[in-house]
N, C-alpha and C positions, 0 to 999 in steps of 0.2 A: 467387633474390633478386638485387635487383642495387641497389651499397650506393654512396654518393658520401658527399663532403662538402663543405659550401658555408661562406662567409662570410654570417654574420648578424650586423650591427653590428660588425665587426671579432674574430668570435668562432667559430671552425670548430664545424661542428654536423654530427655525424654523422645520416643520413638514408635511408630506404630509399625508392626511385624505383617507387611505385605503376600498374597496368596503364594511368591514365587521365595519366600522367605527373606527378599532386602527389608533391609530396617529404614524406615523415615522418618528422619531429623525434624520433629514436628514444629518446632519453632523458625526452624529454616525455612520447610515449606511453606508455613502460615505468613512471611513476610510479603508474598503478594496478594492476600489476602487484605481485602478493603473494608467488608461487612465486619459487625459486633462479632459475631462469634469468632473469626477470624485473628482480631484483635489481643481477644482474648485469650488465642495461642501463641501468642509472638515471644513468650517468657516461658513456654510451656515448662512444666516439672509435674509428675505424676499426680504431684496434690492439686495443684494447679487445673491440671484436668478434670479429676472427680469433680473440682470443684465448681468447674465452670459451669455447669449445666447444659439444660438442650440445648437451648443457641449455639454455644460453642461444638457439643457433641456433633450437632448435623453438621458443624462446619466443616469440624475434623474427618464426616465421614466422606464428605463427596472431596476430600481433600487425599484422603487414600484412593478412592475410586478413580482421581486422576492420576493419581500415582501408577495404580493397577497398570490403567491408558499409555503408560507409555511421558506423563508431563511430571515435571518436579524431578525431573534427575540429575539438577543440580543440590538436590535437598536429602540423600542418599548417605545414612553415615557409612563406618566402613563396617565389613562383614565381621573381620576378626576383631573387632571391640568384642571383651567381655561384659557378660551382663551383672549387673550392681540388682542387688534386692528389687521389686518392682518400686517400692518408697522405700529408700535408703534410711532414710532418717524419721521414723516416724515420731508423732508427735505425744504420743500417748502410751500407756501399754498396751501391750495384744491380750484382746480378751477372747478368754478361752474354756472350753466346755467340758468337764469330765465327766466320766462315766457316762456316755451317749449312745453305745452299741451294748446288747445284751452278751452278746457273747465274750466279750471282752471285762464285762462289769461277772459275769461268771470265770472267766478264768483269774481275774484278780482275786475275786471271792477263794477261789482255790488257793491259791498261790499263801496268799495270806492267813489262808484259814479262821474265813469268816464269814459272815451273811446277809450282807448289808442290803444287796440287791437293787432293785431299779428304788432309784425317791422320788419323792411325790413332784419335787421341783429340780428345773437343772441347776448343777454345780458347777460354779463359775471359779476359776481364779483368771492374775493374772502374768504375763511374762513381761519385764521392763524393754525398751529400747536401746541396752546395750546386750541383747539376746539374739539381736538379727544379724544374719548371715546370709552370704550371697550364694545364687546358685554355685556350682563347684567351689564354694570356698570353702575353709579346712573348719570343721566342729572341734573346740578344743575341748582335750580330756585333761584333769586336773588331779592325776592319781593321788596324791596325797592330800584331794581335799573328798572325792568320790572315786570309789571302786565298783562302783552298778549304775552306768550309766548304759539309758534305754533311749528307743526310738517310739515315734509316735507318727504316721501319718498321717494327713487332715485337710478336708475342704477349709481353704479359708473363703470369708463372705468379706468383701470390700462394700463399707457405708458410701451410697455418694448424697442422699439428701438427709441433713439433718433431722433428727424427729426426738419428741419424748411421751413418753406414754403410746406410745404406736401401737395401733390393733393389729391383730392378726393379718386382718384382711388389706391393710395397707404396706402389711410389711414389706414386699417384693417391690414397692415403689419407693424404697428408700436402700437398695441393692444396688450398687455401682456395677459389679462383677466378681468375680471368684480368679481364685491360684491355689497354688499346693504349702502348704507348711508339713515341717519336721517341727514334733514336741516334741523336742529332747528332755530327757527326763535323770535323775540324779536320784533314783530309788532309798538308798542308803539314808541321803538327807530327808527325803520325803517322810522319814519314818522317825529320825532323830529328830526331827521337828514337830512331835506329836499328832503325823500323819496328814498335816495341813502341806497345800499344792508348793507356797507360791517360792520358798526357796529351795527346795529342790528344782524348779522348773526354770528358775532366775539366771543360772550360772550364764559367764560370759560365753554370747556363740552360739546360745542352746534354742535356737528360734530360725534355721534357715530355711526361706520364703523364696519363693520365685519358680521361676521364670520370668511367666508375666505375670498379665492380669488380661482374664477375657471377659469383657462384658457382658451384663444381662443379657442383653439380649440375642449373644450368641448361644445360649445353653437354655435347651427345651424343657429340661427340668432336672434341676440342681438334687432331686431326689432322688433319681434313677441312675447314678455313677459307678462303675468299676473303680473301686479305690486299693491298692495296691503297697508294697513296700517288700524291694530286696537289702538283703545284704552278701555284699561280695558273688552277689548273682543267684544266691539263694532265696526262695521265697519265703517272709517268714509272715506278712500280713496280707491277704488276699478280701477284700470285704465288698460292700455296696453303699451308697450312703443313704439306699433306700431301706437300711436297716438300722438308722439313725431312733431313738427315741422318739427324742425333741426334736421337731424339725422345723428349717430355718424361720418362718413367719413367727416360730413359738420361742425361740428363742430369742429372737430382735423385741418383741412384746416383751416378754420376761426382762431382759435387760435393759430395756430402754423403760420400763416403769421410777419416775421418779429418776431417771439421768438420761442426762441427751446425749445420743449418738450423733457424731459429726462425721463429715466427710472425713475418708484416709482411714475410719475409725476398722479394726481387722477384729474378724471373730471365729474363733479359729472353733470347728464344730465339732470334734470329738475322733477317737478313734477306733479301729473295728480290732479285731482279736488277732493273736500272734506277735504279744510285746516279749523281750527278751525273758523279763522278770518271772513272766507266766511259764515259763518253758520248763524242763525236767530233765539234766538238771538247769538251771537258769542260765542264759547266754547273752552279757551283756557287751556294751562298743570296747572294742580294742583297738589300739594305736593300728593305723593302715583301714581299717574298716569301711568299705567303701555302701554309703546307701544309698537306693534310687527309688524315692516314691514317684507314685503315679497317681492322677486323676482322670480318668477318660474326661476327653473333650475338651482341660482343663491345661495339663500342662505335666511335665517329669522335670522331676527337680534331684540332681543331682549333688552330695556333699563326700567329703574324708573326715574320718575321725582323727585325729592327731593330739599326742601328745604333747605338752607344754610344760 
């Protein structure tokens, strides 16, 4: 499945993104639905979903499946609604992975002129919930608070079952589904801050998410991705995410030792090489800057830089 949510008269509508690309108003359709999982979607909202579980999951699948058929086309929202963040409003920070591709933990090493190299554990911060940003919506630049603001493209992993202390081996069974995130990044603060993530990474805006969100069980393996990032049509990040360090089951263990991962919960897993900062000379967002990351099989997420 692969799950959005859009603006309809100023009112976020959860929606699942059909094979001919209509969007389905899943709380609409789910009104004639009788069974529990059904039920269960009749308020649908993004969290709401993850949170439902299988019951409601199968519900919602054969409820697309009729959709597919040709039924529910009363329950069709409209095409030109623009899409809102897949979770507009998240409940928590986005937790986020740095230094997770080698090539990129080497050109930082460059860049910097140091030698820190891969660590023995991932490094996590995180970015708050006034950092998200809609697909196409504007990334605001804050010249007079940063002059080195960077891009970062990124698998996000969506929690849908709860867990703490998760092994390895169960990780993937507490994976809702994946989307693209931009770490926008504020280089300059990253540094005046004694080289710690989280307020350089905090700025308002600096976190645009979406599309959607496609579920586990649409993606064969969240290891094997073409992960990408232009700007202004120029390629400047080309990677895999099968060149990730840490990879995802190690991370979820890592971070859920000693804290619970809850549904909605976003982890955003690192990026590959080709940041502005790293470049010679460095090339970071300018007012009009237009970026489009990509995820094979996942989704392209479109933002502007804009000054404020």
């Amino acid at each position: 499945m692969r799950l959005g949510t859009i603006s309809v008269n100023n009112i976020a509508v959860c929606v699942a993104i059909l094979k001919d690309g209509q969007r389905l108003d899943i709380a609409k359709a789910a009104q004639t639905l009788s069974n529990e999982g059904g039920n269960s979607l009749r308020d649908a909202t993004m969290l709401s979903v993850i949170e439902s579980g299988p019951i409601a999951l199968d519900a919602l699948g054969k409820m697309i499946a009729q959709a597919e058929a040709g039924g529910h086309s009363d329950a069709m929202a409209p095409a030109d609604a623009p899409y809102l963040a897949p979770i507009p409003t998240i409940r928590k920070n986005v937790l986020c992975v740095g230094r997770n591709y080698a090539e990129h933990i080497a050109e930082g090493d460059r860049a910097q002129k140091q030698n820190v190299g891969v660590t023995e554990h991932p490094v996590f911060f995180t970015k708050p919930p006034t950092t998200i940003t809609p697909p196409e919506g504007d990334v605001p630049l804050f010249p007079t608070v940063s002059t080195s603001v960077d891009y970062e493209v990124e698998l996000a992993v969506i929690i849908g079952k709860p867990g703490r202390n998760i092994a390895k081996s169960d990780a993937f069974d507490h994976v809702f589904g994946y989307s693209v995130m931009n770490d926008i990044s504020a280089r300059d603060i990253q540094r005046r801050h004694g080289g710690q993530n989280f307020k350089g990474k905090a700025l308002d805006g600096s976190c645009p998410f979406g599309p959607t969100i496609v579920t586990a069980d649409e993606i064969d393996d969240p290891h094997a991705l073409p992960i990408s990032l232009t700007v202004n049509g120029e390629t400047r990040q080309d990677g895999n995410t099968a060149d990730m360090i840490f990879d995802i089951p190690t991370l979820i263990a890592s971070l859920s030792e000693g804290m619970t991962l809850e549904p909605g919960d976003i982890i955003a897993t690192g990026t590959p090489s080709g940041v502005g900062y790293a470049m010679d000379p460095p090339c970071f967002l300018k007012d009009g800057d237009v970026m489009v990351c990509n995820v094979a099989q996942v989704g392209t997420l479109r933002n502007t830089a804009r000054e404020v």
